[in-house]
Residue, then its C-alpha position, 0 to 999 in steps of 0.5 A: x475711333x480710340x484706336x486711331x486716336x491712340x494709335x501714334x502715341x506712345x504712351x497706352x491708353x488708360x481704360x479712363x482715357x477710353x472711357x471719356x473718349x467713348x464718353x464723349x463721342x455718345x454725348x456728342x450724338x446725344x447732343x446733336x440729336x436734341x439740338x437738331x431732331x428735337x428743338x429745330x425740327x420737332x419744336x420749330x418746324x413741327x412736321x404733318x406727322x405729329x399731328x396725331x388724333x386724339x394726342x393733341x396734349x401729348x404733342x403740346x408737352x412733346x413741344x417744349x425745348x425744355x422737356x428735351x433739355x431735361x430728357x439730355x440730363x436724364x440720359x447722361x447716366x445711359x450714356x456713360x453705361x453704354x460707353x462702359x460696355x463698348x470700351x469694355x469689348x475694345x479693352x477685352x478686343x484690344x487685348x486678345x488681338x495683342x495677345x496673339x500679335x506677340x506670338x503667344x500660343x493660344x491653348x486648345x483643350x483637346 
């Protein structure tokens, strides 16, 4: 995605401009999973497969918008941890691909 995005553009991408991109995109599907998987199915719906003998006061705090909204916050830090490490491997890619575009010979210990 950050190479399309910065495919036509002139200028390079900076590794902050990655990051937030990358940053972004994680929280977007972090967003999505709360909103969607957790309050609407888990908190509203509350499907048969919840039902577990025995977990009836861990099914209740499970049940709670709140402790999903909390559980976003809490994982802000893993997601700009994982955004690191993914535009850290697009960087080092990027960077060898490019190397090797310009015609540069790749030196081989014999």
């Amino acid at each position: 995605m950050n190479r399309a995005i910065f495919k036509d553009k002139k200028e390079k991408a900076t590794f902050i401009n990655l990051l937030l991109n990358a940053f972004l995109l994680v929280n977007f599907f972090n967003l999505w999973d709360v909103m969607v998987i957790d309050i609407i199915i888990f908190d509203t719906i509350k499907p048969d497969f919840m039902k577990i003998p025995g977990a009836e006061e861990y099914v209740a705090e499970y049940v709670d918008a709140k402790f999903h909204t909390i559980g976003f916050f809490k994982g802000q830090p893993y997601m700009l941890v994982f955004a690191l490490i993914s535009v850290g491997f697009y960087k080092l890619i990027f960077r060898r691909n490019s190397r090797n575009k310009k015609g540069e010979q790749r030196i081989v210990p014999q």
